[in-house]
PyMOL Python script that loads the backbone (N, CA, C, O; Angstrom):
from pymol import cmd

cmd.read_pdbstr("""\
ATOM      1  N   UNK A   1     181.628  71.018 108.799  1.00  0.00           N
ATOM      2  CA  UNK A   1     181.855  71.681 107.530  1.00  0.00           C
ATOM      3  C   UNK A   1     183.339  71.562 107.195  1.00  0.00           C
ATOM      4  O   UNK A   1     184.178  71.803 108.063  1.00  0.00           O
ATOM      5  N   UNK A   2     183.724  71.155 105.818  1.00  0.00           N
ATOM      6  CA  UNK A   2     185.117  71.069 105.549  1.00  0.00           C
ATOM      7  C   UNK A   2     185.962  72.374 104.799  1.00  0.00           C
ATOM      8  O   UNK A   2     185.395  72.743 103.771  1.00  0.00           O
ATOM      9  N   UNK A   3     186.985  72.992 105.073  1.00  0.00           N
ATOM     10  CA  UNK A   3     187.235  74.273 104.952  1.00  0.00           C
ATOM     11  C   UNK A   3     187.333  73.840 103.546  1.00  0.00           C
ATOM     12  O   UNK A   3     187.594  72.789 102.961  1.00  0.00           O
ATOM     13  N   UNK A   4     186.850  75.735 103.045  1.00  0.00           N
ATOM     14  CA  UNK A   4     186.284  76.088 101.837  1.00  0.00           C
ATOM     15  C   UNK A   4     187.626  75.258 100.777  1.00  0.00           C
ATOM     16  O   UNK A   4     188.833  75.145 100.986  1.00  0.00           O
ATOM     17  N   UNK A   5     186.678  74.742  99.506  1.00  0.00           N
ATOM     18  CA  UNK A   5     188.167  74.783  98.263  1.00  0.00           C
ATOM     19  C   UNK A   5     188.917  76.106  97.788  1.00  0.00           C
ATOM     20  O   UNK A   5     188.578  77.284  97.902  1.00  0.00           O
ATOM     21  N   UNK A   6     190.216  75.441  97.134  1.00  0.00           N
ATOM     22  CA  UNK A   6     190.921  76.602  96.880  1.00  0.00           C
ATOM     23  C   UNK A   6     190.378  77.434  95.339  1.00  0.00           C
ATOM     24  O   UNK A   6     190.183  77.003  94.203  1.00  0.00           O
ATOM     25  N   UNK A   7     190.254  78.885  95.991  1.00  0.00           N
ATOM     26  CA  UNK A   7     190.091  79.673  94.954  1.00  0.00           C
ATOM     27  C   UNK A   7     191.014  80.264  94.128  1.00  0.00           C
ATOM     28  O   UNK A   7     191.010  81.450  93.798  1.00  0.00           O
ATOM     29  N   UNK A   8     192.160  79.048  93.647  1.00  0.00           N
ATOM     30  CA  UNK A   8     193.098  79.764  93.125  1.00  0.00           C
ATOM     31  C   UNK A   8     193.074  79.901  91.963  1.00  0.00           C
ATOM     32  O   UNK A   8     193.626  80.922  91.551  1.00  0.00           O
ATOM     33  N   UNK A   9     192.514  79.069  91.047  1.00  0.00           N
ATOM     34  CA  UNK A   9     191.794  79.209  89.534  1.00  0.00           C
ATOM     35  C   UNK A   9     190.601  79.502  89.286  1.00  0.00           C
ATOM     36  O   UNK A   9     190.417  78.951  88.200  1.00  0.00           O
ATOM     37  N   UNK A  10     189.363  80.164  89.658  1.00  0.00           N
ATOM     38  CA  UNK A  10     188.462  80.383  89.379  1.00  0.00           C
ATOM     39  C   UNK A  10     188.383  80.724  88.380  1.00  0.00           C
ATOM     40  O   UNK A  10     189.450  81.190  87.981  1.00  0.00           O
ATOM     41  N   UNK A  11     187.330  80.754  87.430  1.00  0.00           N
ATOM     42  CA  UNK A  11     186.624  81.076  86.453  1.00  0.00           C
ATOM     43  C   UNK A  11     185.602  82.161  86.569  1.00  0.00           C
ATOM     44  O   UNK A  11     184.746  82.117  87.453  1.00  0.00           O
ATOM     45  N   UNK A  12     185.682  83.329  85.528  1.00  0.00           N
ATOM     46  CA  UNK A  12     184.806  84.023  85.688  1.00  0.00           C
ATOM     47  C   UNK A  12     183.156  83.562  85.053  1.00  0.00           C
ATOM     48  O   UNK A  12     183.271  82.534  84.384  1.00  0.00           O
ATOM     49  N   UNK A  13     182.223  83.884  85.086  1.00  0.00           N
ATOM     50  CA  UNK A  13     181.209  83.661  84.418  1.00  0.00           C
ATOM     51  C   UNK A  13     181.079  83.308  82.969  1.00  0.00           C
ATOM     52  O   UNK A  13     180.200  82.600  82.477  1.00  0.00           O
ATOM     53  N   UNK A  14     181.975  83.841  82.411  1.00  0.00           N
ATOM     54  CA  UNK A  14     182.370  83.507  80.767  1.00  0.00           C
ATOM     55  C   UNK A  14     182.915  82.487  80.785  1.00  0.00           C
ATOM     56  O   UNK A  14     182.878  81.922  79.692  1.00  0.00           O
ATOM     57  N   UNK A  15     183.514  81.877  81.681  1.00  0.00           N
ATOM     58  CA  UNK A  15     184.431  80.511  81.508  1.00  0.00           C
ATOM     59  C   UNK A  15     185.875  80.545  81.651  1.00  0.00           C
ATOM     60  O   UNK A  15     186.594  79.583  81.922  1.00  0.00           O
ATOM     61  N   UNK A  16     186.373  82.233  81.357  1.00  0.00           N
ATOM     62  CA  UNK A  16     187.455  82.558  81.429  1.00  0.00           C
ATOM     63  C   UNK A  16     188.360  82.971  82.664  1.00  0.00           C
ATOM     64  O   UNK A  16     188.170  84.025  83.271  1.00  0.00           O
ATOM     65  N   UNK A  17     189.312  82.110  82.979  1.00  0.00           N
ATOM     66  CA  UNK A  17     189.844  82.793  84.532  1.00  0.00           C
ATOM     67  C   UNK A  17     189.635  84.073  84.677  1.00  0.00           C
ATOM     68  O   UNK A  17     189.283  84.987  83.930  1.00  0.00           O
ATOM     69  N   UNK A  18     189.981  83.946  86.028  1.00  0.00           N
ATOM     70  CA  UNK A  18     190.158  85.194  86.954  1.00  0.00           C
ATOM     71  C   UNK A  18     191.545  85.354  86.667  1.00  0.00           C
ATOM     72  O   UNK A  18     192.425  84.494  86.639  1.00  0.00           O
ATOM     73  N   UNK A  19     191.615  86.620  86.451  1.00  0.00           N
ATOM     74  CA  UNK A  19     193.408  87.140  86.333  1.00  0.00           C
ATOM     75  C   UNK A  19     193.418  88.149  87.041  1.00  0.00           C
ATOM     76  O   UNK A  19     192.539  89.004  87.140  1.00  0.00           O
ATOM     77  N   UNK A  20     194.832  88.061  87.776  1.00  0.00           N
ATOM     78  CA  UNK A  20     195.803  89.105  88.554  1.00  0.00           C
ATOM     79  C   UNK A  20     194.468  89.476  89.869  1.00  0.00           C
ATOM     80  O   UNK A  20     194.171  90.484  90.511  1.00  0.00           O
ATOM     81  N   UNK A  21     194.052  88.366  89.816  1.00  0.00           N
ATOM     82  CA  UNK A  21     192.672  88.418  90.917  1.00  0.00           C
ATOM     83  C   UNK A  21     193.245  87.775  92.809  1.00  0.00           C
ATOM     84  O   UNK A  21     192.652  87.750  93.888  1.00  0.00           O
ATOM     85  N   UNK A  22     194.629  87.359  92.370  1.00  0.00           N
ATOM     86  CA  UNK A  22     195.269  86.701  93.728  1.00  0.00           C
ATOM     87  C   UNK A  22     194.963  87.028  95.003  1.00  0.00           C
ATOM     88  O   UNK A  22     194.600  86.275  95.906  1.00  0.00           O
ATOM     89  N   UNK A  23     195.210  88.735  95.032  1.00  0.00           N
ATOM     90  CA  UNK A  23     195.230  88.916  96.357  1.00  0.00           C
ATOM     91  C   UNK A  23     193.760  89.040  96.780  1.00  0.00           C
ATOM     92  O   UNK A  23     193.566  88.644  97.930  1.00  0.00           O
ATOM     93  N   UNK A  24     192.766  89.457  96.185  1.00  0.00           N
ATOM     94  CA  UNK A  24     191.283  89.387  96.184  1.00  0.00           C
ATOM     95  C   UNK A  24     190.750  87.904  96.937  1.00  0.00           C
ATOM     96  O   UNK A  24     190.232  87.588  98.008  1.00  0.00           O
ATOM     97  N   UNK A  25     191.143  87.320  95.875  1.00  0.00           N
ATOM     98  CA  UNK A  25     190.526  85.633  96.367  1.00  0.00           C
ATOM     99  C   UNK A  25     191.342  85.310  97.344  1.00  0.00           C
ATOM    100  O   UNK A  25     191.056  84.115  97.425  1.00  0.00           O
ATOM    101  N   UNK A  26     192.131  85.480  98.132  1.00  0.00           N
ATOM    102  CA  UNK A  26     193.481  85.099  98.851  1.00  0.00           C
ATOM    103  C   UNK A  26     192.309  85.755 100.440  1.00  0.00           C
ATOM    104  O   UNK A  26     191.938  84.972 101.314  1.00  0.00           O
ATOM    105  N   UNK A  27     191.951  87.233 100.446  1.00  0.00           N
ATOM    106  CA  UNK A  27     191.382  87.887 100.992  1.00  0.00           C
ATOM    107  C   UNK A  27     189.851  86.977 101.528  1.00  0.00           C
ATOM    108  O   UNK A  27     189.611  86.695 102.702  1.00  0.00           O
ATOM    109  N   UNK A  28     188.696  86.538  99.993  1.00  0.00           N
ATOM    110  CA  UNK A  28     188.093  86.426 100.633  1.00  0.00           C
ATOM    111  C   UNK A  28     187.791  84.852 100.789  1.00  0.00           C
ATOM    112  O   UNK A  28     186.697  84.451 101.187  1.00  0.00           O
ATOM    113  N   UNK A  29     188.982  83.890 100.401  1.00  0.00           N
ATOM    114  CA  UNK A  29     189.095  82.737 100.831  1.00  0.00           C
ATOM    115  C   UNK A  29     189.907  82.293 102.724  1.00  0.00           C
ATOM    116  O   UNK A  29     190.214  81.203 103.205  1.00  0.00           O
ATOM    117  N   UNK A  30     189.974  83.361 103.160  1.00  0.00           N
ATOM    118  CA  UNK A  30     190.287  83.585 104.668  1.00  0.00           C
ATOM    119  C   UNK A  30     188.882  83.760 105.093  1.00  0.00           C
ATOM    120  O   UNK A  30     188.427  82.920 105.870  1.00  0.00           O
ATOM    121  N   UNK A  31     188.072  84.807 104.662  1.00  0.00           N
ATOM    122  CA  UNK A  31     186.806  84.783 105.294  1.00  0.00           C
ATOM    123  C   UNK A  31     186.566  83.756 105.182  1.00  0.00           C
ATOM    124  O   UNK A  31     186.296  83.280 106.284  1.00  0.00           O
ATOM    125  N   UNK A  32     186.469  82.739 104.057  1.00  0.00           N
ATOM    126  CA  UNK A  32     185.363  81.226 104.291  1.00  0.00           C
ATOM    127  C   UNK A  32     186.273  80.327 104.959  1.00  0.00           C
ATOM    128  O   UNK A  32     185.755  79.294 105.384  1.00  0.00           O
ATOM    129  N   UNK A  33     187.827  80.520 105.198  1.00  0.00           N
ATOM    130  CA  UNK A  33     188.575  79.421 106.243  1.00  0.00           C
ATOM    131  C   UNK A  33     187.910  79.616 107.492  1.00  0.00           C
ATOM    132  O   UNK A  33     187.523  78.642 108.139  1.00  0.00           O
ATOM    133  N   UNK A  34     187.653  81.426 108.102  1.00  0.00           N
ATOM    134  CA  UNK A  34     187.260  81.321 109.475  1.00  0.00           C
ATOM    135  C   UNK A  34     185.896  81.138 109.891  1.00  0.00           C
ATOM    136  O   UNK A  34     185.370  81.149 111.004  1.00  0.00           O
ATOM    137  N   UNK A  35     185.437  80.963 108.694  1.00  0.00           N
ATOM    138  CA  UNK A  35     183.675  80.884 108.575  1.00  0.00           C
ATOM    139  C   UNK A  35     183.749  79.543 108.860  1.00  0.00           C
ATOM    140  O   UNK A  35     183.347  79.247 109.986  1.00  0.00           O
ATOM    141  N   UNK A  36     184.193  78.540 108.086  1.00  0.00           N
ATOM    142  CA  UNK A  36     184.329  77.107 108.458  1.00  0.00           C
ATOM    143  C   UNK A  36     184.948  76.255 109.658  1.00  0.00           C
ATOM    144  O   UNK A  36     184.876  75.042 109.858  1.00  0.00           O
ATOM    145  N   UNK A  37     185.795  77.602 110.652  1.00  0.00           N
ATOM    146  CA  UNK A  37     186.076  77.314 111.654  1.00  0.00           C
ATOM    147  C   UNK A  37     185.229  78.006 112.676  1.00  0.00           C
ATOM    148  O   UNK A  37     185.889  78.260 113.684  1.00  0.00           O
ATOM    149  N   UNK A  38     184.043  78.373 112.742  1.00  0.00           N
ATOM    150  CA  UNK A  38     183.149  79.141 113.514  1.00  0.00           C
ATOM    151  C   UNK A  38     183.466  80.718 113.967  1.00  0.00           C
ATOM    152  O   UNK A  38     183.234  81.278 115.038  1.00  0.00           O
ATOM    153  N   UNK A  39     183.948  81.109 113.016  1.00  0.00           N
ATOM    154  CA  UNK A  39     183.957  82.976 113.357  1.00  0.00           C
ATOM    155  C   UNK A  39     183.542  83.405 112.293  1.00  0.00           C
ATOM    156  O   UNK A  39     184.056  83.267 111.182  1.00  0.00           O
ATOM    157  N   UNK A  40     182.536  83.977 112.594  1.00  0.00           N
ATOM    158  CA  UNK A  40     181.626  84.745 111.440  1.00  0.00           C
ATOM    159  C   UNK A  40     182.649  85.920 111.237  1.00  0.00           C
ATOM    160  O   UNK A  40     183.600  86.333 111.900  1.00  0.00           O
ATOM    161  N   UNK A  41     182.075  86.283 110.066  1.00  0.00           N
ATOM    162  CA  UNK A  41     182.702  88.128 109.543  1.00  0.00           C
ATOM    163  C   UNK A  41     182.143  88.034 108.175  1.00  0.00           C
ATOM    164  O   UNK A  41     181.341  87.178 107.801  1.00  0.00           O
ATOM    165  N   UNK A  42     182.669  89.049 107.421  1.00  0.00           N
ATOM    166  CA  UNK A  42     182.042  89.753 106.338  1.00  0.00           C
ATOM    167  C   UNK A  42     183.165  90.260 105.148  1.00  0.00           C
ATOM    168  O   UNK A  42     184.301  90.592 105.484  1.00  0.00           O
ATOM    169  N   UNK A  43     182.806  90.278 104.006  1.00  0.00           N
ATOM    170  CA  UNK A  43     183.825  90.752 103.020  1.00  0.00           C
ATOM    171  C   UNK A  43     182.564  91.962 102.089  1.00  0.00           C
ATOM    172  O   UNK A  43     181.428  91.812 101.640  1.00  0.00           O
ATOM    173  N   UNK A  44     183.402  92.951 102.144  1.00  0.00           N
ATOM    174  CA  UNK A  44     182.529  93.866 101.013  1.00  0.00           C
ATOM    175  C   UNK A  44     183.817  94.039  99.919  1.00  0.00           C
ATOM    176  O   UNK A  44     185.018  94.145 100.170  1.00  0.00           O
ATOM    177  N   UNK A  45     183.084  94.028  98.553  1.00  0.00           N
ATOM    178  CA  UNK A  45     183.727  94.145  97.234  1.00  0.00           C
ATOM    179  C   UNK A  45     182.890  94.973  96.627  1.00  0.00           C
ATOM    180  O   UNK A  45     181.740  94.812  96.220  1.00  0.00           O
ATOM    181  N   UNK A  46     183.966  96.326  96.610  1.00  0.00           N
ATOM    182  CA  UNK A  46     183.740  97.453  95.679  1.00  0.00           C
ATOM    183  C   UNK A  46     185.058  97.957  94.438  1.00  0.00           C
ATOM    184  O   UNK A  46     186.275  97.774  94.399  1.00  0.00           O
ATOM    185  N   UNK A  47     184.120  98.625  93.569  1.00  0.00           N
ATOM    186  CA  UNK A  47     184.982  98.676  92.195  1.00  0.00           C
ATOM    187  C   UNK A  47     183.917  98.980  91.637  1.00  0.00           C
ATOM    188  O   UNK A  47     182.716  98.885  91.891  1.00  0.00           O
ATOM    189  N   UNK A  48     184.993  99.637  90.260  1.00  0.00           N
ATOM    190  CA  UNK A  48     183.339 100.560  89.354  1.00  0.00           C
ATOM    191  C   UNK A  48     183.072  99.466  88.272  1.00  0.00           C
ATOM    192  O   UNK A  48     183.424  98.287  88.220  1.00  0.00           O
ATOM    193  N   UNK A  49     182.617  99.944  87.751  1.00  0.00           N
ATOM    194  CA  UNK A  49     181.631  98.752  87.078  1.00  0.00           C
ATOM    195  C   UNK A  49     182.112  98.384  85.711  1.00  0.00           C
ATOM    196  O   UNK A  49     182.466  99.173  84.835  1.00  0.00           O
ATOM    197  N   UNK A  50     182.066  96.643  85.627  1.00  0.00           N
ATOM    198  CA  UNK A  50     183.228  96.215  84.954  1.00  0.00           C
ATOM    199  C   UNK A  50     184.371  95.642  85.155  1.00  0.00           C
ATOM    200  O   UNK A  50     185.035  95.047  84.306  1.00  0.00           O
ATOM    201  N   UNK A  51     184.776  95.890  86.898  1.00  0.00           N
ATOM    202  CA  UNK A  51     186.261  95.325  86.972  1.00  0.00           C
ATOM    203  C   UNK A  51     186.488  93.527  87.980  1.00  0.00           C
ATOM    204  O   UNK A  51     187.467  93.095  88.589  1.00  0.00           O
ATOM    205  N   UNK A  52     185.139  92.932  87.748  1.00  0.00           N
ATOM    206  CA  UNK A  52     185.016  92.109  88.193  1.00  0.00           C
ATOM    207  C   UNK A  52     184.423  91.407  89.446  1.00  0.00           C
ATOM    208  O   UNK A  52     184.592  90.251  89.833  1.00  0.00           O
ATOM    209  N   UNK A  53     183.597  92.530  90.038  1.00  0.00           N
ATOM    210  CA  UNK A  53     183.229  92.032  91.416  1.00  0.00           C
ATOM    211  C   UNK A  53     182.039  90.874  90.909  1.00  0.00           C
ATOM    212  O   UNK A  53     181.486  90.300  91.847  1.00  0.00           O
ATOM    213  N   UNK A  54     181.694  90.568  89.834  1.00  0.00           N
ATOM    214  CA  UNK A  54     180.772  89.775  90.106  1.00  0.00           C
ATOM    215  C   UNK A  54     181.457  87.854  89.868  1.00  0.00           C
ATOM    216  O   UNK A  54     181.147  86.719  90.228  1.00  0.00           O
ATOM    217  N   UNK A  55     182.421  88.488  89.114  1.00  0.00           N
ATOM    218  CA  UNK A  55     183.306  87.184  88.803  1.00  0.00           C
ATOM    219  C   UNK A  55     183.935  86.750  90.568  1.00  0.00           C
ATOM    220  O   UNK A  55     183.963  85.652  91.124  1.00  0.00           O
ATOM    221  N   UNK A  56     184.280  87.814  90.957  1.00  0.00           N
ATOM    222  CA  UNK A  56     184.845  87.645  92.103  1.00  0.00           C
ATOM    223  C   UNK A  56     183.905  86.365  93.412  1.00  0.00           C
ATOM    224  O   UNK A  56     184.145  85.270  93.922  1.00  0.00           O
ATOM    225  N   UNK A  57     182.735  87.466  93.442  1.00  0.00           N
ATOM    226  CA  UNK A  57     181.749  87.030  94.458  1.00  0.00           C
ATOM    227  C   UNK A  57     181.088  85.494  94.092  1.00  0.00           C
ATOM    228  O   UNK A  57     180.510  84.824  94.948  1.00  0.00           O
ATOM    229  N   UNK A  58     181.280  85.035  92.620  1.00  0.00           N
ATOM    230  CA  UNK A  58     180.823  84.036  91.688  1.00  0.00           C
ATOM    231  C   UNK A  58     181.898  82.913  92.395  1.00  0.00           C
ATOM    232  O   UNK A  58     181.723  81.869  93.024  1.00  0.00           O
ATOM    233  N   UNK A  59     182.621  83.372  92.135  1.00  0.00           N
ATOM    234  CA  UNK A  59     184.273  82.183  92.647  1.00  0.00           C
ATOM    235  C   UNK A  59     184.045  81.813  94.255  1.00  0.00           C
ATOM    236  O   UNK A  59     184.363  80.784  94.850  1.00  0.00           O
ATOM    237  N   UNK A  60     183.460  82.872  94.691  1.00  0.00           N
ATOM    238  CA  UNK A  60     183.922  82.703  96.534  1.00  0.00           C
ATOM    239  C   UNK A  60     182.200  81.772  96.259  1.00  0.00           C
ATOM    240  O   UNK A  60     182.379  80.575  96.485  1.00  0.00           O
ATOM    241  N   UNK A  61     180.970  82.022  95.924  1.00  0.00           N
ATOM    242  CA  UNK A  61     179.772  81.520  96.329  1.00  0.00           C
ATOM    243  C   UNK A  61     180.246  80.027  95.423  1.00  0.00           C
ATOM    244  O   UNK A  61     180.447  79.278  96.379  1.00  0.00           O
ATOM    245  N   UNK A  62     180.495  79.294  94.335  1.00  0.00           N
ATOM    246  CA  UNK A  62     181.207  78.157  94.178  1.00  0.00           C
ATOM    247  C   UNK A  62     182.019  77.537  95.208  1.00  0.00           C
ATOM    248  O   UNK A  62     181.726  76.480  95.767  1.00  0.00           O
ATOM    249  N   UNK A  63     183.005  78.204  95.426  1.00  0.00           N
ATOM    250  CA  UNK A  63     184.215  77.607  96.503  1.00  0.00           C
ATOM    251  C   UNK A  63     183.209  77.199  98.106  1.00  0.00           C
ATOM    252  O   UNK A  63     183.220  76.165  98.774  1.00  0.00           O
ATOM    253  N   UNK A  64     182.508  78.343  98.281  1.00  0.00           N
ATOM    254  CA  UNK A  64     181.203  78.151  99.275  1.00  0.00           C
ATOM    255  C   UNK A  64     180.713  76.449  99.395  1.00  0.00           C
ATOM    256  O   UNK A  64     180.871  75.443 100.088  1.00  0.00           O
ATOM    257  N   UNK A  65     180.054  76.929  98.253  1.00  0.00           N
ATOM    258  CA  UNK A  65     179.116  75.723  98.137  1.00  0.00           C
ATOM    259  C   UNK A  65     179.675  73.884  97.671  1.00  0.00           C
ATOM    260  O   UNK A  65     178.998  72.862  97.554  1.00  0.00           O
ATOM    261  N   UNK A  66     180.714  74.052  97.558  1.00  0.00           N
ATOM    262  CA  UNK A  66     181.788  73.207  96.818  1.00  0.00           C
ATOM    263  C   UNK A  66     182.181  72.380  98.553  1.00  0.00           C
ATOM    264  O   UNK A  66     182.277  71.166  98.739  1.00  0.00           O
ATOM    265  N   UNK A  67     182.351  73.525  99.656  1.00  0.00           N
ATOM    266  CA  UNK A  67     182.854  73.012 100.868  1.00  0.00           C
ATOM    267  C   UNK A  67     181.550  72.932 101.754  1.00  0.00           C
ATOM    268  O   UNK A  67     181.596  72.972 102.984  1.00  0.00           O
ATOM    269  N   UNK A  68     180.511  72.829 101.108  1.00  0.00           N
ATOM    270  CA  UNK A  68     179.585  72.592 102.411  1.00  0.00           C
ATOM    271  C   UNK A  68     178.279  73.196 102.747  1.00  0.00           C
ATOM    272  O   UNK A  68     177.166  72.724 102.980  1.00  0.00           O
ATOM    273  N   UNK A  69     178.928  74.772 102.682  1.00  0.00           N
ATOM    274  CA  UNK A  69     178.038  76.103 102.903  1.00  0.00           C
ATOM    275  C   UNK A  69     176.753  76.080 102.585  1.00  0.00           C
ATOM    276  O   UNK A  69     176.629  75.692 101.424  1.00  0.00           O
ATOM    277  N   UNK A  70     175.469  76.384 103.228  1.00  0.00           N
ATOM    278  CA  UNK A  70     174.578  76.849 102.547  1.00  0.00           C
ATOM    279  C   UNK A  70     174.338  78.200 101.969  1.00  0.00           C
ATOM    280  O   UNK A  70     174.029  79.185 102.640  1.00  0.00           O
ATOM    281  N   UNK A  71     174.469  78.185 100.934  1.00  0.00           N
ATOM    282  CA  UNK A  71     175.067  79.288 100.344  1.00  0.00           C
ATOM    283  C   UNK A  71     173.354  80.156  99.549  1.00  0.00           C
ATOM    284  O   UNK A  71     172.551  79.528  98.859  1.00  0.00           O
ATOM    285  N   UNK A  72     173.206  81.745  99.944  1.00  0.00           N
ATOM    286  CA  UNK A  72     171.916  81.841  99.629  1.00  0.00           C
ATOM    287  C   UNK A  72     172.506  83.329  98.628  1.00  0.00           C
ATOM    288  O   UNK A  72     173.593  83.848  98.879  1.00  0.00           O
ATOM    289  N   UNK A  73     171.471  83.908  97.379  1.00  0.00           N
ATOM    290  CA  UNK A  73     172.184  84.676  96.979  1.00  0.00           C
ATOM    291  C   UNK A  73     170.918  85.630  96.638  1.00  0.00           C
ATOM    292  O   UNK A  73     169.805  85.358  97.088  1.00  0.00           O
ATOM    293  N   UNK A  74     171.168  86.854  95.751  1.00  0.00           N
ATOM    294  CA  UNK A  74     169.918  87.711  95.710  1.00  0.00           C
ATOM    295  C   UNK A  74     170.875  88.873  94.780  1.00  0.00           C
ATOM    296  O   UNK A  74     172.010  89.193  95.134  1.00  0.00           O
ATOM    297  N   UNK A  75     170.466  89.207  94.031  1.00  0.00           N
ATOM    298  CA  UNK A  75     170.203  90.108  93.274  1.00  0.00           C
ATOM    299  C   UNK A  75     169.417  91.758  93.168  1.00  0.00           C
ATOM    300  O   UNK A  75     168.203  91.825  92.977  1.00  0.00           O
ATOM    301  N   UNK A  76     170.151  92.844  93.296  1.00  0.00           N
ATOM    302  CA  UNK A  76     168.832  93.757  93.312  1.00  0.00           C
ATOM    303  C   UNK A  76     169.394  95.272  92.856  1.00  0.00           C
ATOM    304  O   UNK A  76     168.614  96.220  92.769  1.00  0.00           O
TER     305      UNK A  76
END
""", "prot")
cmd.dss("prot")
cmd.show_as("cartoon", "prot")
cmd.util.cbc("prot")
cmd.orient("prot")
């Protein structure tokens, strides 16, 4: 597996970047470096509703799947 791409411009679902989103994606683009180097772990993203966790989780499952990942998702 080749370590994840960089999430430094993502796009939110609208098409429109991610802003002032750095340290977020910075955060959970380390989880998919050590994921791609064989150490599992986990990222939880909380925030009230509206402030982007879905743009967020959208950027990291792209960057995912962009480097390799089988990437599975669910809704509920």
């Amino acid at each position: 597996m080749r370590p994840p791409q960089s999430l430094a411009t993502p796009t939110a679902t609208s098409g429109a970047p991610l802003l002032e989103r750095e340290g977020e994606l910075a955060r959970l683009r380390e989880v998919l470096d050590a994921a791609a180097h064989g150490h599992g772990g986990a990222a939880v993203v909380v925030g009230p509703a509206g402030i982007g966790k879905t743009s967020l989780l959208t950027a990291t499952r792209e960057a995912a799947t962009e480097s390799g990942f089988r990437v599975l998702a669910a809704r509920g």
